[in-house]
N, C-alpha and C positions, 0 to 999 in steps of 0.2 A: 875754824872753831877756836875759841880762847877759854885752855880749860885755865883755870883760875885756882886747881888744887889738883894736886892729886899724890896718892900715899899710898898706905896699908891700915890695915888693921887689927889688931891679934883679937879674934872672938872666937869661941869655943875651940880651942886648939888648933886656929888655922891663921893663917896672916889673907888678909882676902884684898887686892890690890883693887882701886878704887879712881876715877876723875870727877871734879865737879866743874859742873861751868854754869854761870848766870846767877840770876838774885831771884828772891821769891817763893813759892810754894814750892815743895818738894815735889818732881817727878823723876821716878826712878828705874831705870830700864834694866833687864835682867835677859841676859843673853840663851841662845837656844845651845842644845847639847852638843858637845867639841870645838862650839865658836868662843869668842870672849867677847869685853867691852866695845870694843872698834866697830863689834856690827853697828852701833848705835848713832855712829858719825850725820848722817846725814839730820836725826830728828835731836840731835842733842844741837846740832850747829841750827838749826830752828826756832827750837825750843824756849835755846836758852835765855833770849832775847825778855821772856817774859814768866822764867821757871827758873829756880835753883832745880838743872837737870843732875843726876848721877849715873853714873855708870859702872859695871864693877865686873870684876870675875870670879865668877861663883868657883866657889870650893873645887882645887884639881884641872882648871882650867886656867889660861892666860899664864897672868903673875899669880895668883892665888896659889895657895901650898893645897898639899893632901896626907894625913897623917895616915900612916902604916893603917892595915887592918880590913876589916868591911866596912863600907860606906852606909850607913846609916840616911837615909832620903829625906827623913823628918829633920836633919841640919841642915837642909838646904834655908828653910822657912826661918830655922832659927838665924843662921849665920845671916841672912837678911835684916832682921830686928839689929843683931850686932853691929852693923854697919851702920843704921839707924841711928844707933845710941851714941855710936861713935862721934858720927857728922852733930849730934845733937838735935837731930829731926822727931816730931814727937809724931808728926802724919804725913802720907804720903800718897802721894797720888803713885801706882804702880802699872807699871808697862812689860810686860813679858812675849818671847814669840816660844813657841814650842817647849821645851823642856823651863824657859827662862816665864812663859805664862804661865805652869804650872807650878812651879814655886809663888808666882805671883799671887795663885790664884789660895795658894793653899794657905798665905800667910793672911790672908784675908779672913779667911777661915778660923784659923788659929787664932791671930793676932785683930778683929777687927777694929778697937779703938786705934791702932796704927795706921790702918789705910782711909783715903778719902773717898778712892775710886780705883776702877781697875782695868785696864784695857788688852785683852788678852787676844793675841794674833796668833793665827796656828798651832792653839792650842791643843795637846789633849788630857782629859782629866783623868782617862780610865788605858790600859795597854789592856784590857782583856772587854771592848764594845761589843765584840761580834765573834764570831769562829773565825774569822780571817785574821782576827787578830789575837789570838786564845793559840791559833796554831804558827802563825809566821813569828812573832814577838818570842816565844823559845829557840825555835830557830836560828834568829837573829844573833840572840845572847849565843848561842853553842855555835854558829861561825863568827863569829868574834874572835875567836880563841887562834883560829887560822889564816886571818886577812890585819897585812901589817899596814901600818896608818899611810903610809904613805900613797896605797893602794887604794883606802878607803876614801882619803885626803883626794885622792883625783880622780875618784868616781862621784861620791859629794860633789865636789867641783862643779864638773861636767853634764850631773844633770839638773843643776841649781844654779846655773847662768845661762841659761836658756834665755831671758828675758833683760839680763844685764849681765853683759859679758866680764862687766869689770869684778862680777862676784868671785871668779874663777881665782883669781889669784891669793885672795884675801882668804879664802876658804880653804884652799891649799894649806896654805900657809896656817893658819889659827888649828886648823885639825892635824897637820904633820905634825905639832908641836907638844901634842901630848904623849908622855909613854904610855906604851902599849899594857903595860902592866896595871897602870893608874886607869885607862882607860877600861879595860876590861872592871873593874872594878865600881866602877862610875856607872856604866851602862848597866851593869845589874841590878844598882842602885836606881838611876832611872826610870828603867823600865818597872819596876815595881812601884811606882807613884800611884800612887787613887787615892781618888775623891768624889764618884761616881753616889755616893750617898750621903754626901754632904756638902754637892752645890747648893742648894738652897737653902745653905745657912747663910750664903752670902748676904750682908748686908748692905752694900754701898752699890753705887751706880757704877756697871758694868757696861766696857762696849768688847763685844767680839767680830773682829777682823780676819778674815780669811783669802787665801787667795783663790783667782778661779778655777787654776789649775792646779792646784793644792789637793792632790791625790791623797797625801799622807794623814791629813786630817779633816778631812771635810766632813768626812760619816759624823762627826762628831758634836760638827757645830750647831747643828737646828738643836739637835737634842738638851746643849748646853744653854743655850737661848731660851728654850720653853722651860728649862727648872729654873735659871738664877733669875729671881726677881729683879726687876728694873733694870733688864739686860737690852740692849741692841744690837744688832747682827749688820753686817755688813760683809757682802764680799769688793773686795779690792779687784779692779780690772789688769790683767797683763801682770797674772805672779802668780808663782809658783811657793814653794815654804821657804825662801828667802823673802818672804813679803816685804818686809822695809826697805830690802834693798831692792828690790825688782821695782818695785813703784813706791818707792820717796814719796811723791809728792800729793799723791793718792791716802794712803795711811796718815799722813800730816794732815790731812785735811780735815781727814775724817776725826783724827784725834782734836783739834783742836775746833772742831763744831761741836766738841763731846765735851770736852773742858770746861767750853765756851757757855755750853747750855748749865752745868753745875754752878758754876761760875751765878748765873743769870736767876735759876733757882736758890740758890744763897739770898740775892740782894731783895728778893719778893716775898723774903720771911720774915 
C-alpha cells in the first residue's frame, strides 16, 4: 500500500493520528475497539486505487492521545468530523467494523450532510438488545478491572484467527498496546454507545456485513437491516468479528458492488 500522507490532528482536545492513500472520493475506515488503523491494510491497499481512502485512530487507541478524566462516547462521532475538517473532506463515504461501525453509524446520524454512504460490519448499535446482553455487558465492564491487557491481548487473539492465523499477531500487538487504565475507561465509554432509537434517521445508503460465525453480533443485524432505510445485509462466508481480515476479499467485493451501485444510481439522475 502507498500511503501518500499521513500525520495528526488536534480536534477536540486529542491529536488523532491518521494515513491517507489514493485520489478521489472520500472512504473512511474506523477501526473496532482495542485495535487501530492497520486493521484496514488489506481494503485501503484496494481501495485506494479508485478512493481517497483514510484511516485513523480513534481517540485512546493506536497513536491517538486520551485526555485525563471520563470518556465521553458522543467524541467519538465528533472527533471524526474533526479529521474530516482537517483532511478538507466535506463527504464521505464511511466504513466501520464493530465499535469503529458504530461511531460510523452514529455520525450519520448526527452529522448526515457529511456522509455519502455507510458500510457497517459487525456492527452493534445497542449493548442492552436482549437479557444476554443487559446482563453479560456489566459483567464485562467489572472484570475489566481484574484482566491485564496482555491477557486479554491473547485471548482476543486466539479466538479471532481462527479463520486467518495471521490475525493473531497483529491483535496481540494493537490490544497489548493500550494502558490499562486508559482502557478501562474507553470500554465504559463504549459500551454505553446507543442508537437503537435512532437508526431510522439514517439517511444515506447503507450496506451491513457480518460474519457467519460472528457470535458477538449477529442478534443484531436482521433487526438493523429492517429499521435503517435503504439498508442491505450481507453475511460474509469464513469470519468471524475480525471480518475484514478473515475474508478480504469477500467484504471488498461486497463493498465495492455497493459503491458501484451508488456510483450507477448518481449517473441515472
Amino acid at each position: 500500500m502507498e500511503v501518500v500522507e499521513m500525520g495528526t490532528c488536534l480536534t477536540n482536545g486529542v491529536e488523532l493520528y491518521y494515513e491517507v492513500a489514493g485520489e478521489g472520493e472520500a472512504l473512511v475506515f474506523t477501526h473496532g475497539a482495542s485495535w487501530d488503523h492497520a486493521q484496514w491494510r488489506p481494503q485501503m491497499e484496494h481501495f485506494q486505487k479508485n478512493y481517497r481512502t483514510v484511516a485513523w485512530d480513534v481517540r485512546g487507541h493506536g497513536h491517538s492521545t486520551l485526555p485525563d478524566g471520563e470518556v465521553d462516547s458522543e467524541e467519538f462521532a465528533r472527533d471524526l468530523i474533526g479529521l474530516l475538517d482537517h483532511l478538507q473532506i466535506k463527504k464521505a463515504h464511511l466504513c466501520g467494523l464493530s465499535m469503529g461501525g458504530h461511531i460510523s453509524l452514529q455520525t450519520a446520524i448526527r452529522y448526515p450532510d457529511r456522509v455519502i454512504s455507510l458500510a457497517l460490519i459487525g456492527t452493534p448499535f445497542t449493548n442492552v438488545f436482549n437479557w444476554y446482553e443487559k446482563l453479560l455487558v456489566p459483567f464485562n465492564r467489572f472484570s475489566n478491572l481484574f484482566i491485564s491487557m496482555d491477557w486479554m491481548a491473547s485471548m482476543q487473539a486466539s479466538m479471532l484467527s481462527r479463520f486467518n492465523p495471521d490475525n493473531k499477531r497483529y491483535i496481540e500487538q494493537a490490544v497489548s498496546n493500550i494502558p490499562k487504565t486508559n482502557w478501562i475507561r474507553l470500554w465504559d465509554a463504549i459500551t454505553r454507545m446507543e442508537s437503537k432509537e435512532e437508526l431510522a434517521k439514517v439517511e444515506c445508503p447503507t450496506l451491513i456485513l457480518y460474519g457467519d460465525h460472528d457470535t458477538m453480533v449477529q442478534r443484531q443485524q436482521e433487526f438493523m437491516h429492517r429499521t435503517i432505510p435503504f439498508s442491505i445485509l450481507e453475511v460474509i462466508p469464513n469470519a468471524h468479528h475480525a471480518t475484514n481480515l478473515d475474508n478480504p476479499e469477500a467484504v471488498n467485493l461486497a463493498m465495492e458492488k455497493f459503491l458501484r451501485g451508488i456510483q450507477q444510481a448518481r449517473s441515472e439522475t
